[in-house]
Each structure stands twice: as structure tokens, then as C-alpha cells.
FITI-198318 format. One record per residue (C-alpha): residue in three letters; chain; x, y, z. Coordinates in steps of 0.05 Angstrom, whole numbers, plus 5000, padded with zeros to 4 digits. Each point is the difference from the previous one (the first is absolute). Layout:
BEGIN
{'ALA'; 'A'; {X; Y; Z}}
...
This chain:
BEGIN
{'UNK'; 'A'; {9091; 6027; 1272}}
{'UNK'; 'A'; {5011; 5013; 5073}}
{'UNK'; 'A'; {5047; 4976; 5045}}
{'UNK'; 'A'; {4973; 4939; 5021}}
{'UNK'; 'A'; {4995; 4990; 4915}}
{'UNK'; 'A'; {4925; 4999; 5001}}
{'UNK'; 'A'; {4959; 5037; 4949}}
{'UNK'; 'A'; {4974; 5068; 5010}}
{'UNK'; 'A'; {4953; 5055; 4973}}
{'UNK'; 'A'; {5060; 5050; 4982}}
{'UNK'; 'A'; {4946; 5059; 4992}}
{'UNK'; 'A'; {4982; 5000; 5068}}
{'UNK'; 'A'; {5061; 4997; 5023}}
{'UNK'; 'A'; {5033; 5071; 5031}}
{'UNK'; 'A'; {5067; 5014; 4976}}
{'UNK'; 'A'; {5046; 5053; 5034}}
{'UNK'; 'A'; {5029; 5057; 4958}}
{'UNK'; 'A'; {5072; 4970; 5015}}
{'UNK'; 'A'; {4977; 4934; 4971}}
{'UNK'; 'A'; {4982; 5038; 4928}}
{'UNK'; 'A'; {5051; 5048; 4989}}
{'UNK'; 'A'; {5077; 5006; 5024}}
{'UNK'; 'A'; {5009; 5039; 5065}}
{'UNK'; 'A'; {5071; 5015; 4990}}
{'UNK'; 'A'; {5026; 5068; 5008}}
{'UNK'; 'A'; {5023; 5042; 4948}}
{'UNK'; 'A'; {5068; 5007; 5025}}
{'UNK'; 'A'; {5007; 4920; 4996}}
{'UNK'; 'A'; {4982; 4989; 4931}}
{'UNK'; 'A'; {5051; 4994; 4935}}
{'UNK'; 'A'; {5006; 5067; 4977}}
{'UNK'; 'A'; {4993; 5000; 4932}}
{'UNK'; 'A'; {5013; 5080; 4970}}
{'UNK'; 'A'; {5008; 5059; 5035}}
{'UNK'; 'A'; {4996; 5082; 4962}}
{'UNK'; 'A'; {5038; 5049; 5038}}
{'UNK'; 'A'; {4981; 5080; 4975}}
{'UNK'; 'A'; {5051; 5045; 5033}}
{'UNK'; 'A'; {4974; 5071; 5020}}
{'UNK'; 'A'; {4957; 5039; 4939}}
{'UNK'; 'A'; {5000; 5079; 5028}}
{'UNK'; 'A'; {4928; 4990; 5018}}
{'UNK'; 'A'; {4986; 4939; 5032}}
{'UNK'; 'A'; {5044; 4955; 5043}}
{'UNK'; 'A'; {5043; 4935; 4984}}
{'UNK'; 'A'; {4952; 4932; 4989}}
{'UNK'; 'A'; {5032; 4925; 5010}}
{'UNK'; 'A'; {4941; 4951; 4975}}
{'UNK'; 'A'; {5020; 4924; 5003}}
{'UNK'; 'A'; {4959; 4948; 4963}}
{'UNK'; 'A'; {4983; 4931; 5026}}
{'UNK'; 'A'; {4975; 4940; 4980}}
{'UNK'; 'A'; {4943; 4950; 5024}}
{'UNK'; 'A'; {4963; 4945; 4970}}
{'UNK'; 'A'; {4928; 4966; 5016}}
{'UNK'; 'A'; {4981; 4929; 4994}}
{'UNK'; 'A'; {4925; 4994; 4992}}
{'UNK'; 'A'; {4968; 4926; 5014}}
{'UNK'; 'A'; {4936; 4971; 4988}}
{'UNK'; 'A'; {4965; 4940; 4993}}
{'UNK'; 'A'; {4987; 4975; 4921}}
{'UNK'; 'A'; {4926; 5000; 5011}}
{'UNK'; 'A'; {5002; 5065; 5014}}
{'UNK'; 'A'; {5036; 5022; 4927}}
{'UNK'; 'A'; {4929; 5010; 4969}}
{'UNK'; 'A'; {4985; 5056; 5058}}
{'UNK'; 'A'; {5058; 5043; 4996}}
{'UNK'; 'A'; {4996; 4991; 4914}}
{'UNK'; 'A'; {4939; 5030; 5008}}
{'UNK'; 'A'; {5015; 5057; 5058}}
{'UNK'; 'A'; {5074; 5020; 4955}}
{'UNK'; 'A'; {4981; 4987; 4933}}
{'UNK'; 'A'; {4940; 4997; 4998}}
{'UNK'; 'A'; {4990; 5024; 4925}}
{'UNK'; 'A'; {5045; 4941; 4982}}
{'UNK'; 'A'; {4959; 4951; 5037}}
{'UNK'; 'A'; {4936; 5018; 4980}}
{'UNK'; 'A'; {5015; 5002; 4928}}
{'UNK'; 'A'; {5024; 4934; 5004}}
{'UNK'; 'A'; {4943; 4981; 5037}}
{'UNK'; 'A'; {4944; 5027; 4949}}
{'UNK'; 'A'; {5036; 4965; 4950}}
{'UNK'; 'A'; {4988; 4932; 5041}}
{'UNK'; 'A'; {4930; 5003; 5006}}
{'UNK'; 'A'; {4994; 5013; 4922}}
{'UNK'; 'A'; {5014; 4919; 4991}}
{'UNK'; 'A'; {4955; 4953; 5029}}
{'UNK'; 'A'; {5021; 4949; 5048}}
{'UNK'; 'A'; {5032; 5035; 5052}}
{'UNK'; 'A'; {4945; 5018; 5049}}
{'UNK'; 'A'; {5042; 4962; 5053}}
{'UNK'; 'A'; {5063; 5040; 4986}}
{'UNK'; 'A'; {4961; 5066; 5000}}
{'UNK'; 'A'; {4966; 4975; 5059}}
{'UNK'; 'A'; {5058; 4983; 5045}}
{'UNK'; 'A'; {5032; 5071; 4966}}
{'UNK'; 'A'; {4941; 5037; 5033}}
{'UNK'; 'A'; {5008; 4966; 5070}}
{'UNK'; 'A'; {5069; 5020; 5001}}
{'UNK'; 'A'; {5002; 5072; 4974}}
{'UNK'; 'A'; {4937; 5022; 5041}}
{'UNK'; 'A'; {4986; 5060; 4999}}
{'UNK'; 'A'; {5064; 5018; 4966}}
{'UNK'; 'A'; {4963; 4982; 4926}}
{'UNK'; 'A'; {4966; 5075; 5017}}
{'UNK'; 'A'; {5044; 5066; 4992}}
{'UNK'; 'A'; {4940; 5025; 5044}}
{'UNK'; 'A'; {4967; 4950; 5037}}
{'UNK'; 'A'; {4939; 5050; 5014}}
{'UNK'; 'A'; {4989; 5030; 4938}}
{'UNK'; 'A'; {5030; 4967; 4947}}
{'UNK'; 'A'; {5005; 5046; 4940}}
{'UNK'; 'A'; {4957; 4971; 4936}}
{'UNK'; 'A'; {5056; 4962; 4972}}
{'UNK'; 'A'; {5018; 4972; 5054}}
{'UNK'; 'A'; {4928; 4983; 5008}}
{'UNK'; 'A'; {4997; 4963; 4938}}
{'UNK'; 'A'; {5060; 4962; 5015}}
{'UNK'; 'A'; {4983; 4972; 5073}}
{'UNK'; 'A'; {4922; 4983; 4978}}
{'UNK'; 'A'; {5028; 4962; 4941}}
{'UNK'; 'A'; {5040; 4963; 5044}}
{'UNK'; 'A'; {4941; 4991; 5046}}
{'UNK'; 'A'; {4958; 4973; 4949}}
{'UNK'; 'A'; {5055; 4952; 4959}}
{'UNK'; 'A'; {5016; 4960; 5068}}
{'UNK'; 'A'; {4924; 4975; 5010}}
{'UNK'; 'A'; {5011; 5002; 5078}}
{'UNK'; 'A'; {4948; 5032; 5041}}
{'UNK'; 'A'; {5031; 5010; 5061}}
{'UNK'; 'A'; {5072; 5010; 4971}}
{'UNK'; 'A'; {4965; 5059; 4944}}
{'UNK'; 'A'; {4968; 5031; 5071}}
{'UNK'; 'A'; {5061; 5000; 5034}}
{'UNK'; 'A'; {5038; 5035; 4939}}
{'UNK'; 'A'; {4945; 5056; 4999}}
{'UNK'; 'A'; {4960; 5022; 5054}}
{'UNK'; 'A'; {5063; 5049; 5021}}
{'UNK'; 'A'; {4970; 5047; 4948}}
{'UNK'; 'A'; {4952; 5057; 5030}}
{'UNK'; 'A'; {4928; 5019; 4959}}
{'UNK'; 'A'; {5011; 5066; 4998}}
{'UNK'; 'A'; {5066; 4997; 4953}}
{'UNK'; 'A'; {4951; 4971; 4954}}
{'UNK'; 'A'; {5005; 5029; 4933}}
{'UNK'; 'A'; {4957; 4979; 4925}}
{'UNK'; 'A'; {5059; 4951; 4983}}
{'UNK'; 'A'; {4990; 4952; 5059}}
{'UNK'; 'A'; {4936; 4978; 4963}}
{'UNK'; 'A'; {5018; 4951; 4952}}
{'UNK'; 'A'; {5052; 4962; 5042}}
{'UNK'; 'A'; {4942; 5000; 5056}}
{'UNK'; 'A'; {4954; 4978; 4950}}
{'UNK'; 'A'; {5052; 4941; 4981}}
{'UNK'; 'A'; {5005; 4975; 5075}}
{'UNK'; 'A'; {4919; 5011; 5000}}
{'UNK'; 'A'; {5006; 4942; 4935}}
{'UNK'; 'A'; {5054; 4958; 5037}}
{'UNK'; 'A'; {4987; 5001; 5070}}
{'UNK'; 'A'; {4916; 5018; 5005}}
{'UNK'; 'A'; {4963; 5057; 5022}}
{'UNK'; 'A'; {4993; 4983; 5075}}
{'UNK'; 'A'; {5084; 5000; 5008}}
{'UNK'; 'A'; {5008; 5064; 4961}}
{'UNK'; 'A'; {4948; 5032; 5048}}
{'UNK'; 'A'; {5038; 4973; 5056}}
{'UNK'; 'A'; {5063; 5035; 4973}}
{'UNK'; 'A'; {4966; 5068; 4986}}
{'UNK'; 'A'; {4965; 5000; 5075}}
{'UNK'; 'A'; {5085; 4987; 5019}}
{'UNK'; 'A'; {5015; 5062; 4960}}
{'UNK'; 'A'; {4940; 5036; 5034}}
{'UNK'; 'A'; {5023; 4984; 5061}}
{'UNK'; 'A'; {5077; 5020; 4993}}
{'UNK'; 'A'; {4969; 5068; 4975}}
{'UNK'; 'A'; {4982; 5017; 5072}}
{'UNK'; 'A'; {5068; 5008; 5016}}
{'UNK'; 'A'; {4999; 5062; 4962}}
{'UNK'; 'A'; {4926; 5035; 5011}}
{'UNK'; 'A'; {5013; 5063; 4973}}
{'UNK'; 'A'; {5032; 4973; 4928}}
{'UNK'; 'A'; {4942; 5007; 4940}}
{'UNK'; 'A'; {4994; 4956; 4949}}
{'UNK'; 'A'; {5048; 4997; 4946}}
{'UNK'; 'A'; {4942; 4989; 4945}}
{'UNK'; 'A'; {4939; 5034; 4990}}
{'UNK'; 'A'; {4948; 4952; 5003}}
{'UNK'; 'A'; {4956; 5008; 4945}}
{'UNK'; 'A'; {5051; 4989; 4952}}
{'UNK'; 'A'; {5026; 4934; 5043}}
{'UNK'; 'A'; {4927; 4978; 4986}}
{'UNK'; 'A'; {5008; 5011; 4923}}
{'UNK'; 'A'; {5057; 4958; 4995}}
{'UNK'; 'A'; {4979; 4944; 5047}}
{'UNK'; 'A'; {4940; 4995; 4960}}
{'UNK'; 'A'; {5046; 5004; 4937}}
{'UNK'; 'A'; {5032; 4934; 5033}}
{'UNK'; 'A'; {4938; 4965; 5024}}
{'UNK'; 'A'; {5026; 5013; 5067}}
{'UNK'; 'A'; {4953; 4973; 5050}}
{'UNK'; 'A'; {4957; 5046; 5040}}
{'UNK'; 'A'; {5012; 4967; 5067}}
{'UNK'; 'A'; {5072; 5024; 4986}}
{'UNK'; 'A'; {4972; 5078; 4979}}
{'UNK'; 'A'; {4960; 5008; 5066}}
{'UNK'; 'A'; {5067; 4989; 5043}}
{'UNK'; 'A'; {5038; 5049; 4962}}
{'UNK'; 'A'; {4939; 5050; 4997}}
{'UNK'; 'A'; {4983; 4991; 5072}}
{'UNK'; 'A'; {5065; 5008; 5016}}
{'UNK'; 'A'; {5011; 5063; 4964}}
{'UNK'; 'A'; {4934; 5025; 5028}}
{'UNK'; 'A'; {5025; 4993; 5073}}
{'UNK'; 'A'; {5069; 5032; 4974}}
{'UNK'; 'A'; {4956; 5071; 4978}}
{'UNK'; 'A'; {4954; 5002; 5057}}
{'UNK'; 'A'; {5055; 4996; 5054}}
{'UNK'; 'A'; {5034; 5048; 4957}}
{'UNK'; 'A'; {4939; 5046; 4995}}
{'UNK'; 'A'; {4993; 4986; 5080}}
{'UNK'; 'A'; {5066; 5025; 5023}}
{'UNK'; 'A'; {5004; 5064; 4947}}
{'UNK'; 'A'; {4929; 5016; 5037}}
{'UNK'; 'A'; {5018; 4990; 5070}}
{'UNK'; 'A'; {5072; 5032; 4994}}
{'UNK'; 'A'; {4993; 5072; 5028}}
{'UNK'; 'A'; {5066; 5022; 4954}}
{'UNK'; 'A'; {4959; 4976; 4935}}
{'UNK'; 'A'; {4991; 5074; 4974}}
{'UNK'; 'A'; {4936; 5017; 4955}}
{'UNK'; 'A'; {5051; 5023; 4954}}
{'UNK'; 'A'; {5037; 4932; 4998}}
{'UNK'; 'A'; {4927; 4964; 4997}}
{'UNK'; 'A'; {4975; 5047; 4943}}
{'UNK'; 'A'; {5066; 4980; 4961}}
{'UNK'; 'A'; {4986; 4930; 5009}}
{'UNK'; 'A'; {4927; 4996; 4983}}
{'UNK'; 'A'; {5003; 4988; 4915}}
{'UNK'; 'A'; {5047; 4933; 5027}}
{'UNK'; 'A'; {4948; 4979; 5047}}
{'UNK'; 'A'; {4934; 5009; 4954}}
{'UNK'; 'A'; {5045; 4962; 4953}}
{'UNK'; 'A'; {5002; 4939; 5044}}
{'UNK'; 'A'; {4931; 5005; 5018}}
{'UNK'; 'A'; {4984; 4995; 4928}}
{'UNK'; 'A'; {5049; 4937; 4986}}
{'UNK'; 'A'; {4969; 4976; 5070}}
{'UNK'; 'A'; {4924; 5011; 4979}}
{'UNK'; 'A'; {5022; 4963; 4927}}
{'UNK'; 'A'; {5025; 4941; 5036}}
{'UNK'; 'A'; {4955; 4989; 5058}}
{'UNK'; 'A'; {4944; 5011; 4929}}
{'UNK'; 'A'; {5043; 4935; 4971}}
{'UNK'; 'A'; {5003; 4966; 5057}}
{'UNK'; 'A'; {4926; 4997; 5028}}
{'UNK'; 'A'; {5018; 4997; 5063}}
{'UNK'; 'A'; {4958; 5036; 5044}}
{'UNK'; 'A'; {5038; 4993; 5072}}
{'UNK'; 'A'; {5059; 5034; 4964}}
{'UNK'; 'A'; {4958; 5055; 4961}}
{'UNK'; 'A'; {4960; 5018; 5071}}
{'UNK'; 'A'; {5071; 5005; 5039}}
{'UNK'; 'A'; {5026; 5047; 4948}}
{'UNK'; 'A'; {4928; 5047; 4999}}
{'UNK'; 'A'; {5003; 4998; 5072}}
{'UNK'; 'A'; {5067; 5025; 5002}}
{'UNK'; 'A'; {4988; 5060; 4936}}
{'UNK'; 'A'; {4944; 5023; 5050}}
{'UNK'; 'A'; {5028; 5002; 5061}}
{'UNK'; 'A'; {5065; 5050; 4973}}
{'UNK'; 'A'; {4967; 5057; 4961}}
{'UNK'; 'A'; {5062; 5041; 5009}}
{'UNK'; 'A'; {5032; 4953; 4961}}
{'UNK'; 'A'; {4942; 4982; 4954}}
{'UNK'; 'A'; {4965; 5069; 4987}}
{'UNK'; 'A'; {4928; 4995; 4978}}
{'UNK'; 'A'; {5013; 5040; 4929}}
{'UNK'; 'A'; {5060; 4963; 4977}}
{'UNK'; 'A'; {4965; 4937; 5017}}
{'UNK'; 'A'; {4933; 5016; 4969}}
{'UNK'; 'A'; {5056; 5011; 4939}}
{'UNK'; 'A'; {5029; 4929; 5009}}
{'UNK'; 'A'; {4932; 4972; 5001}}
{'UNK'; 'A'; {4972; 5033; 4930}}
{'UNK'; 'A'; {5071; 4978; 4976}}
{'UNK'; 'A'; {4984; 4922; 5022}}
{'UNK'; 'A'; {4936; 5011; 4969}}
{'UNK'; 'A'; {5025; 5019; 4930}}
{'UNK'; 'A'; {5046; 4945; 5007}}
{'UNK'; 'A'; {4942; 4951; 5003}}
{'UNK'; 'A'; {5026; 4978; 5069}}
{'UNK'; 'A'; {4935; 4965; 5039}}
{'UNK'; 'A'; {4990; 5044; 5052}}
{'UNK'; 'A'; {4967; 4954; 5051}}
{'UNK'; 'A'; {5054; 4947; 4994}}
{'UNK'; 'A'; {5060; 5052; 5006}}
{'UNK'; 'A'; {4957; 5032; 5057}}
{'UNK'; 'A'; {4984; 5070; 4966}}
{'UNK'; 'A'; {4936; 4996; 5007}}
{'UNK'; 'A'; {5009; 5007; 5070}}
{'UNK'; 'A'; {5058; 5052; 4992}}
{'UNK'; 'A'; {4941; 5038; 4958}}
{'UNK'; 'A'; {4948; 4999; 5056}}
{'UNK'; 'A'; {5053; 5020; 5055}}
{'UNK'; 'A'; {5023; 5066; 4946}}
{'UNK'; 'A'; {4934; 5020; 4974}}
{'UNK'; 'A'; {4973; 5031; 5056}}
{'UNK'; 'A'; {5063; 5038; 5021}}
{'UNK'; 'A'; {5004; 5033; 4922}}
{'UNK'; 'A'; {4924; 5025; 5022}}
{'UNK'; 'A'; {5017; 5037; 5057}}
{'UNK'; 'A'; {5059; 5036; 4967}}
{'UNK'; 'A'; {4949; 5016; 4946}}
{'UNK'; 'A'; {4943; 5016; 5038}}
{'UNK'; 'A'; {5049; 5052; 5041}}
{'UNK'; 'A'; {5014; 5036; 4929}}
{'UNK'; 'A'; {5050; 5035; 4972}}
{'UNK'; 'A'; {5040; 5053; 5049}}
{'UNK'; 'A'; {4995; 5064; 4989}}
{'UNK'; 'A'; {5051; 5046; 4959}}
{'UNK'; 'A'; {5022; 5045; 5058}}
{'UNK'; 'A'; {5008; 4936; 5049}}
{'UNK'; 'A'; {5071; 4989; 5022}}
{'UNK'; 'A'; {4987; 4942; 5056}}
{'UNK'; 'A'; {5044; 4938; 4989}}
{'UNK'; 'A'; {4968; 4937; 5039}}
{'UNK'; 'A'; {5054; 4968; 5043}}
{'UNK'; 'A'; {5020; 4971; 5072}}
{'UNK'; 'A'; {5078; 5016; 5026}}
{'UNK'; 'A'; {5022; 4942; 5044}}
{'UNK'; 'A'; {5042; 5050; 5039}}
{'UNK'; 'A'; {4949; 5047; 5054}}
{'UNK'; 'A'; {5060; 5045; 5020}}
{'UNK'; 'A'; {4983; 5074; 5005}}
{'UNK'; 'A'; {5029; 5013; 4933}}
{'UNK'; 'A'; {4979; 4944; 4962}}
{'UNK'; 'A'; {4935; 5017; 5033}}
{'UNK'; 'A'; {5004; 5076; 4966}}
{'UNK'; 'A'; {5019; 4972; 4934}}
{'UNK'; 'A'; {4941; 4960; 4995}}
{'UNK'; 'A'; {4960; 5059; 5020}}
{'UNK'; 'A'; {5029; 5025; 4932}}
{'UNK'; 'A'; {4981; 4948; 4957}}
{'UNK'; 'A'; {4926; 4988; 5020}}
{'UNK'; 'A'; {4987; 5077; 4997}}
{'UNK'; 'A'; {4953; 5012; 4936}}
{'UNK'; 'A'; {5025; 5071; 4993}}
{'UNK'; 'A'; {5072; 4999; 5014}}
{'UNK'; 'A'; {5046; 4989; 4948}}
{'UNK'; 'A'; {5066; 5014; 5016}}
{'UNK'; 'A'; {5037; 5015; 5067}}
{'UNK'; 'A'; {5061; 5034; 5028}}
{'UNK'; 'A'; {5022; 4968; 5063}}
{'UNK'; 'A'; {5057; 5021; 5042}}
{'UNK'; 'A'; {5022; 4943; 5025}}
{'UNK'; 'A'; {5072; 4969; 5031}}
{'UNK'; 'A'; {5037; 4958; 4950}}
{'UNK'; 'A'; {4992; 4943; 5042}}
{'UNK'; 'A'; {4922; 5006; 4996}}
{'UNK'; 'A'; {5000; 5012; 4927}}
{'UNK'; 'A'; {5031; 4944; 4984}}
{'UNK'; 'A'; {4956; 4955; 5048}}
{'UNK'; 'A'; {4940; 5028; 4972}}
{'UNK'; 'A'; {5022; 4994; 4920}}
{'UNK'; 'A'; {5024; 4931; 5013}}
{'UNK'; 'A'; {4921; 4987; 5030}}
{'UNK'; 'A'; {4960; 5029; 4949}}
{'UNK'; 'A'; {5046; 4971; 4938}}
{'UNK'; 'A'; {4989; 4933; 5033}}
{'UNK'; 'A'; {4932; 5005; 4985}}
{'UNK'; 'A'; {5017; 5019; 4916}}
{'UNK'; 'A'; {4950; 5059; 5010}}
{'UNK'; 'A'; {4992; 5064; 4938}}
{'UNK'; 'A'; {5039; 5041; 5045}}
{'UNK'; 'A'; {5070; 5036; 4980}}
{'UNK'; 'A'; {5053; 5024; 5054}}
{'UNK'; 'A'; {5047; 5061; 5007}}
{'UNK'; 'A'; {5047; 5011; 5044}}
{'UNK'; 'A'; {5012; 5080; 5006}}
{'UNK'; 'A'; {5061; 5020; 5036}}
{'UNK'; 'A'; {4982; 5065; 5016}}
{'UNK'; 'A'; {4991; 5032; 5077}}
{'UNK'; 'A'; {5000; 4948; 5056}}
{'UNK'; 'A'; {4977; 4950; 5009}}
{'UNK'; 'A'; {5000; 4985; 4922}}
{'UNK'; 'A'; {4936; 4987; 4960}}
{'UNK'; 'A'; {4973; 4941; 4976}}
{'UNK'; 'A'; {4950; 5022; 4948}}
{'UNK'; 'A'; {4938; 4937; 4983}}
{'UNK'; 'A'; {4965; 5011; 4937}}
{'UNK'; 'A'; {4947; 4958; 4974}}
{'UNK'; 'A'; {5005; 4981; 4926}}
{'UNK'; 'A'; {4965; 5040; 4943}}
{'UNK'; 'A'; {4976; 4933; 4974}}
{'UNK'; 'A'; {4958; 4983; 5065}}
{'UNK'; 'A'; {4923; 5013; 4959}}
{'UNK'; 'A'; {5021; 4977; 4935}}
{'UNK'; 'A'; {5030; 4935; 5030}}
{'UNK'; 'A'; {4940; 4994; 5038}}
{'UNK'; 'A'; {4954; 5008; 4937}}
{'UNK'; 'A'; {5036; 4942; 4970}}
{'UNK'; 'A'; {4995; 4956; 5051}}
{'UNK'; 'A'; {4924; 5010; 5007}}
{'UNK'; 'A'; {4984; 4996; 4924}}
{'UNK'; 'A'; {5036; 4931; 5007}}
{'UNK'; 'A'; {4961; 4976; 5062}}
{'UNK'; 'A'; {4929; 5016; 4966}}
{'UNK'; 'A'; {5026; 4965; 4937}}
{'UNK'; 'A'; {5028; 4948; 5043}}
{'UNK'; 'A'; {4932; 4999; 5042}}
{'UNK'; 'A'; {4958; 4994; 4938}}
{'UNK'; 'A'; {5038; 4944; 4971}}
{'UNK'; 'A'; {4995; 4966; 5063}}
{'UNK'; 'A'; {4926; 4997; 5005}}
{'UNK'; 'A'; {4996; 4976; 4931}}
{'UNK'; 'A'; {5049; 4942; 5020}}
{'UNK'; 'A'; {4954; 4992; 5056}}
């Protein structure tokens, strides 16, 4: 109440510090103890004094369901899952979940599984469209994980297919607040166990479209970002053929040709990221699977890799005595410029280069960056000290390896063809 005695919204309201906690000095309060320690040899004398203050805290009583939930909220929601066990209390749970908010989530945003469980049950018990929305569209798609299927797949039963697409497009678009999160499920196996529950396929496209977007903006900014090392990109590579496999499975289960074109476009457009090889691998790998290649868009990814496994067969093996290492520094500074030099020479195979330490370490830094077969030394010996480059031993036999595996990978290829 106000003044004037007239009703008000207390939550807007803005209260002064004075007005919620006591003002009064120290020195003015009831002492209640005090601990004098007299002089100890290595530290002076201390005086502490102990006082006492207490705290009134006010609020209205349909507010006692809110704060149950926000300071005990274990309590609360135990005593909550055990109402919805009974039937005939969908209006009680009902006017619960208006009051508690979004205090019935420990993390409104991603809600861990059992928390999941809990909050859809409750979704689906009160039969309330617009009450069940309310309750869950704070919940983000990305925090999906395989146990959000069956309670989706109970709201699917309860509340139709239409409204639980309408809550997953929600999710989608609360996702966007965080662009560079990934997925918390991979989404082959989401697939499995939606069609384990008879999970509609309206429902699967949102999720999988979704989770498409999530990789390819991924993929996008690793690609763009000038501090993404080859190093760090070679390292990540088995992960990313991994999703393009679960990707290529569910866009095959799906049949859905808009999102099976985006992701092609997308694997073609990157080959840094997707090199021709390792995806001519993934591709004999769908194939053994049984995975139909034009719906999962292989057949595409085959035509666009085919040709490139020619060339690098057609150009042949490299010779024993050939040292060159193909590659492209992003630095052009003198030095980097001279290290380069080094590693596209045919015939050089190991240099000594006086060089200051400052320069050494620019130039190591460069070329490591770009997870070349070299090896580094550092000499300390005259001045400037030495930084001695050696190409690895391994350069021909690696290289043999990799070209037996492109003309096996070639042939197999045009028989899949």
C-alpha cells in the first residue's frame, strides 16, 4: 500500500538502500562482545568488538511459491513431482507454474535432463496449451541432449505436432543468442531415438536444420579466422568428418533435399576443412554403411572428389630424392619469405640459419602454424645463434602412403560411380 492506501505493484517500485537495511553507525549499536589480545612479540595489540543486527524480510503470500522455488528449490520440486503423480490437480499444478515461473528451472536455458523430465511432465499433465508454452520455451535447442525425446514425444501425444514445432522453432530461435555453441547431441543418434519414439519428422527437421546451421557457421568462422592454424584445423578434422558422416546419415533419413543441398554446398565450398582424401574416405565409409548416397547428398560429394583424386594421381608419385613441401606462409616478411624458400626447394634438406632470437622465434612460430614435416634447433653457438630447419626423414615414405591410398581411394570411387 502507498500512502494514499491504494494498491500498488511492489516490484516496480524503487526502494532506497536506507529503506532495506539499518543505516546506523557502528559506534551506536548495542555492543554485544568485545576480545582484547594484548601485545604477542611479533605483532601488535588487537581490540575486535562484536555487534548485533537483525533483518525483517516481507513479501506478499502469493509470492511464497516463487521464493520456495528460488531457496529451496529441491524441496519444492520434490514436492511438486509428487503432485502431478495423482490426478486431479491440473489446476493446482497450473496456478503452481504461474507463480514459480521460471523458478521451476535450476537453469532456465538448459535445463539438465532431469530437470527436463520433470518440467515436460508437468507440461504435459496440465493440458494447457498456452500455460505448457509459457513453462517451456525458455529452454535453448542446442542444450538438447537423447533424453529430451520421450518427454517431447509425450507433449507431441498431448498437445499435437503443430504446437511442439512451434516450441522447437522457440528453442531455435533462443539458440541465436549463442551462435558459436554446437550442439549438445550428435544428430544421427537423436534420429535413432526419435524414431525409437515415433517422434514425428516435422519435429526432426527443426532440430536437424538447426544443428546444420550450428556446424556451418562453425565451419564459417574457423575458415575465415586468420588465427585458425593448419595445425589447430588438422587436429580438428577426424571431429568434423565425424559430423559430416552423422550429418550425411540424417539428411539420408530425412529426405529432405533443401537441407542435404545446403550441407553439400557448404562441404564444397571449405576444402581446407573438408580435404578431398579424407572425404573420398567418408564417402566409401557411407557406402559400406548402406547409406543412399543421393538422398544424404554423396553422390554429389563423389562427383565434386573424383576428379581432384585424378589429378593427384595423374601427377604420380614424387621422386625419392625430392625434399619440396607444398605450402603458402600467411606472413611475406623477409624471413618468413627465406624460410619458405627452404621448404619448396627439392634439394635442400636441412639449413643452418644465423638468425636473431627474435626472428627465430617469428619464423618457428610461422612454419609450426602450418603443422609442416619440419624439425627445429636452436644452436647457441657464435652470434647471432642458429636456428637449424630440417625436413623429416619420413617425407617419401609418408608420401608413398598417401598416394597408394588416393589410387585405392580413386578406384573405389569410380566403381561407386
Amino acid at each position: 500500500m502507498n500512502a494514499q492506501s491504494q494498491s500498488v505493484a511492489y516490484k516496480t517500485l524503487h526502494t532506497r538502500d536506507d529503506q532495506t537495511c539499518m543505516s546506523t553507525e557502528l559506534g551506536e549499536l548495542d555492543l554485544v562482545d568485545s576480545e582484547y589480545e594484548g601485545f604477542m612479540g611479533n605483532y601488535g595489540e588487537t581490540l575486535d568488538y562484536w555487534y548485533q543486527r537483525g533483518a525483517i524480510v516481507v513479501w506478499r503470500v502469493q509470492d511464497q511459491i516463487m521464493f520456495d522455488f528460488d531457496l529451496n528449490r529441491n524441496q519444492s520440486m520434490q514436492a511438486f513431482t509428487a503432485l502431478i503423480q495423482q490426478p486431479g490437480n491440473e489446476g493446482r499444478v497450473a496456478e503452481i507454474v504461474q507463480q514459480a515461473g521460471a523458478f521451476l528451472f535450476s537453469d532456465y536455458r538448459h535445463p539438465n535432463a532431469a530437470d527436463w523430465a520433470s518440467i515436460a511432465g508437468i507440461g504435459a499433465y496440465i493440458s494447457h496449451p498456452e500455460l505448457a508454452f509459457s513453462l517451456l520455451e525458455r529452454c535453448s535447442i542446442r542444450a538438447m541432449t537423447l533424453a529430451y525425446v520421450a518427454p517431447l514425444k509425450r507433449l507431441q501425444d498431448v498437445y499435437g505436432v503443430d504446437w511442439c514445432e512451434r516450441l522447437l522453432q522457440k528453442w531455435a530461435t533462443n539458440a541465436k543468442d549463442a551462435r558459436t555453441q554446437l550442439p549438445a547431441l550428435e544428430l544421427a543418434d537423436f534420429l535413432q531415438r526419435a524414431d525409437e519414439n515415433a517422434l514425428d519428422r516435422r519435429l526432426c527437421r527443426v532440430v536437424i536444420d538447426d544443428g546444420i546451421n550450428a556446424y556451418i557457421h562453425d565451419d564459417t568462422m574457423t575458415a575465415s579466422t586468420s588465427a585458425t592454424s593448419a595445425a589447430r584445423r588438422n587436429a580438428a578434422l577426424p571431429t568434423r568428418l565425424k559430423t559430416c558422416s552423422h550429418i550425411a546419415r540424417a539428411c539420408a533419413w530425412l529426405n529432405d533435399s533443401a537441407l542435404t543441398d545446403a550441407w553439400v554446398a557448404h562441404v564444397k565450398t571449405h576444402p581446407l576443412l573438408y580435404p578431398a582424401l579424407e572425404l573420398a574416405q567418408l564417402l566409401m565409409q557411407l557406402q559400406t554403411q548402406g547409406v543412399d548416397r543421393n538422398k544424404s547428398g554423396s553422390a554429389v560429394l563423389l562427383q565434386y572428389v573424383e576428379p581432384h583424386l585424378r589429378d593427384e594421381c595423374n601427377r604420380g608419385l614424387r621422386e625419392p630424392g625430392d625434399w619440396s613441401i607444398s605450402a603458402s606462409a600467411a606472413c611475406r616478411c623477409q624471413y618468413c619469405t627465406t624460410a619458405m624458400q627452404f621448404v619448396h626447394s627439392p634439394t635442400e634438406a636441412e639449413r643452418i640459419w644465423p638468425l636473431a632470437a627474435v626472428h627465430r622465434s617469428h619464423v618457428m612460430s610461422q612454419l609450426r602454424d602450418l603443422d609442416l614435416p619440419l624439425h627445429f634447433e636452436e644452436r647457441k653457438q657464435g652470434s647471432p645463434h642458429k636456428l637449424v630447419m630440417t625436413k623429416d626423414q619420413q617425407l617419401y615414405p609418408q608420401a608413398t602412403r598417401r598416394y597408394e591410398q588416393v589410387k585405392v581411394c580413386y578406384a573405389a570411387l569410380r566403381a561407386m560411380s
